[in-house]
C-alpha positions as CSV (number, residue, x, y, z in Angstrom):
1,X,0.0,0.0,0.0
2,X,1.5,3.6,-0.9
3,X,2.8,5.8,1.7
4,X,-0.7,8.4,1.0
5,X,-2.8,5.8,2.2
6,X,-1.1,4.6,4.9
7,X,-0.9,8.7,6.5
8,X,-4.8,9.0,5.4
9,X,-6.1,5.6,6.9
10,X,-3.3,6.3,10.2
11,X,-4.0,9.9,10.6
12,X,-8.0,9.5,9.7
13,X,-8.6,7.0,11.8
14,X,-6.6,8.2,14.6
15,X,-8.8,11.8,14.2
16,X,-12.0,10.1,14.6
17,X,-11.0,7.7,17.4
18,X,-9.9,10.6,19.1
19,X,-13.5,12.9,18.2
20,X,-15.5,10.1,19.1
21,X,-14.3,8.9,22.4
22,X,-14.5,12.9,23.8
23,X,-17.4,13.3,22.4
24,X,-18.7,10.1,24.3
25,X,-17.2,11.3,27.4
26,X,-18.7,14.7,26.9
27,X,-22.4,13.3,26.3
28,X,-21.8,10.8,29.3
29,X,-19.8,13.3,31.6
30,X,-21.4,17.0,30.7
31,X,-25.3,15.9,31.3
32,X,-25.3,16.8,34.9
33,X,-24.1,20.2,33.7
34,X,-20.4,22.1,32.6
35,X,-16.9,21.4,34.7
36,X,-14.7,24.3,34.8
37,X,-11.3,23.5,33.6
38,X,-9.3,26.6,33.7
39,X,-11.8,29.5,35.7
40,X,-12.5,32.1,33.7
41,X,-10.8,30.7,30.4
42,X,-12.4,27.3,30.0
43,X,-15.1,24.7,30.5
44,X,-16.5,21.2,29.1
45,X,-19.9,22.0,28.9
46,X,-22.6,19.8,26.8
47,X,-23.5,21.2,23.6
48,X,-25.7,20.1,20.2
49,X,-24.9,21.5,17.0
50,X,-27.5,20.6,14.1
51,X,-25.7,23.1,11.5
52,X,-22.2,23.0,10.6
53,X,-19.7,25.4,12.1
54,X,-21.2,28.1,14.2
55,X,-24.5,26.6,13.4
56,X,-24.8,27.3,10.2
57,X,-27.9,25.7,8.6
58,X,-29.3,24.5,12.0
59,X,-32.5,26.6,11.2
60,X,-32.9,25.0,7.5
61,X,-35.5,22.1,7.0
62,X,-33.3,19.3,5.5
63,X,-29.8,20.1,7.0
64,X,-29.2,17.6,8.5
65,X,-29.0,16.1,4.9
66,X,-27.9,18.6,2.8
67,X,-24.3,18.6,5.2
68,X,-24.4,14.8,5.0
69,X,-24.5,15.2,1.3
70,X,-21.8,18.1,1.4
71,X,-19.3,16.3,3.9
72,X,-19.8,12.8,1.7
73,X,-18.7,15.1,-1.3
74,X,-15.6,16.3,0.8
75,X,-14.6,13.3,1.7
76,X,-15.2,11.8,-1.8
77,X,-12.9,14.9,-3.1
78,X,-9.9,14.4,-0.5
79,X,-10.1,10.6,-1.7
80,X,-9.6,11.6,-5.2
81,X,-6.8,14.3,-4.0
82,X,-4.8,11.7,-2.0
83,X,-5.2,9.2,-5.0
84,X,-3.5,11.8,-7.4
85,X,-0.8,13.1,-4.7
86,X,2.7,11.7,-4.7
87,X,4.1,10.0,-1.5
88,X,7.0,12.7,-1.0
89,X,3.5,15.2,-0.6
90,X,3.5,14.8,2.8
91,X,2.5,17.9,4.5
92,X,-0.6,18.1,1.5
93,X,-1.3,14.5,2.7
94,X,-1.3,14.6,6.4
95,X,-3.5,17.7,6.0
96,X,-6.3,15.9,4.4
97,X,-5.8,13.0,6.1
98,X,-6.5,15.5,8.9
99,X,-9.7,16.7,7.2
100,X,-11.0,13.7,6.4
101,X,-10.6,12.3,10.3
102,X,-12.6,15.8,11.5
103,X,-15.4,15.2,8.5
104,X,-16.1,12.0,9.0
105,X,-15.9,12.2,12.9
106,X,-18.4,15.2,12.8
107,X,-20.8,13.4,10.0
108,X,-20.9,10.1,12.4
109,X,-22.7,12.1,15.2
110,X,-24.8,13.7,12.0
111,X,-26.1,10.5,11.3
112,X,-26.4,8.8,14.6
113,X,-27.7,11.2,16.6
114,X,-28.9,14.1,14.1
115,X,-26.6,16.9,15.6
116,X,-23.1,17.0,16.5
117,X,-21.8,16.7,19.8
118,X,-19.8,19.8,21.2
119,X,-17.9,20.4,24.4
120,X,-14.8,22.7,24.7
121,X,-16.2,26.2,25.8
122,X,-13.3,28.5,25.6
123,X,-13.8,32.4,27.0
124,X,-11.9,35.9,27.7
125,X,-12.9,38.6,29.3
126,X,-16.2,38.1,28.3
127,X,-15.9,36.9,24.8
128,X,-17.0,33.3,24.5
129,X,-16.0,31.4,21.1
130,X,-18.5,28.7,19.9
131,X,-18.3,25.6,21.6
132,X,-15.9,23.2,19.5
133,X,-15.0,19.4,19.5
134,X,-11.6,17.4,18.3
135,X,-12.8,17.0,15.1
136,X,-13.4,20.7,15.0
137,X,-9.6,21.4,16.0
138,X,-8.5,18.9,13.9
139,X,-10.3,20.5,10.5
140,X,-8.6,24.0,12.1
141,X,-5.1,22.4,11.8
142,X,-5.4,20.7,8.7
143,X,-6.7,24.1,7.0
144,X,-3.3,25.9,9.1
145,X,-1.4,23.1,7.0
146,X,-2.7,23.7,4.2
147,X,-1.8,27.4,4.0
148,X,1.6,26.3,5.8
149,X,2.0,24.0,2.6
150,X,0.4,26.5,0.3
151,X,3.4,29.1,0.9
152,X,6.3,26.5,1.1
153,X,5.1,25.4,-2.4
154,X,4.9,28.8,-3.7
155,X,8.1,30.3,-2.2
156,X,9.8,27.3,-4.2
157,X,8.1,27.6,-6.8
158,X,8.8,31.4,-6.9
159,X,12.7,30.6,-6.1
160,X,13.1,27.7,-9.4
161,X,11.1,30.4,-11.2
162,X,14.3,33.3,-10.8
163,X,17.1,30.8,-11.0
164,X,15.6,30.2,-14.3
165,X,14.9,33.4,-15.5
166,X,18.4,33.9,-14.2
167,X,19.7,31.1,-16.1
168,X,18.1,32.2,-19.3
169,X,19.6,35.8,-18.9
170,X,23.3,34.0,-18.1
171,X,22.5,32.1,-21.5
172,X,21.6,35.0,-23.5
């Protein structure tokens, strides 16, 4: 088996282990009500999500299925991305791998329980950002990747770009 599937079945797999065992501690340990972690900063509190991110689409009829349709499309479009990658592509790889692990992980508790399970409530001086789980974080850093990946690529692409214009001028 190539090196891309073995980083996209390891690093997947690992990703939704990891969503789904918090987010059955959260459902199990959360019902009685939220545990303060850091005061002030954050808490594990129980939360439902039947949108996407930040709710998104929680108020639409048939959303439920219109974001199972979307993240099987995803997921069907990272498959077809690792397929064409080459091995050395690692950073590209482990970055959908990572996507993959947070899609599926989120689309599991889309189909099994018809929301998605939330926990991590983080706050500052009053600000409270929407309540996340792993396979929230876990898209977050495979997007960060991606960019990481995005401007590695282009720097050397920029830098073989002047050594041969370079080249071309030394020729002339």
């Amino acid at each position: 088996m190539p090196r891309r599937w073995r980083l996209l079945v390891l690093i997947g797999s690992i990703s939704i282990i990891a969503d789904q065992i918090t987010k059955y501690w959260a459902r199990s340990a959360l019902a009685d009500g939220p545990r303060v972690i850091i005061e002030g900063y954050w808490d594990h509190v129980l939360a439902y999500n039947t949108g996407a991110a930040f709710s998104m689409f929680s108020e639409m009829g048939n959303g439920r299925v219109f974001l199972a349709i979307v993240a099987a499309i995803a997921i069907a479009a990272i498959v077809s991305m690792v397929h064409k990658a080459e091995d050395h592509q690692t950073g590209f790889i482990v970055a959908l791998s990572l996507m993959a692990g947070g899609a599926i992980g989120n689309i599991i508790d889309r189909i099994a329980f018809g929301k998605v399970t939330d926990f991590v409530l983080w706050k500052y001086n009053g600000h409270k950002w929407p309540v996340f789980n792993i396979a929230d974080v876990v898209l977050l850093i495979a997007v960060g990747l991606f960019l990481i990946v995005a401007v590695k690529d282009w720097k050397l692409e920029r830098a073989a770009a002047k050594e041969k214009s370079e080249g071309e001028k030394a020729n002339a």
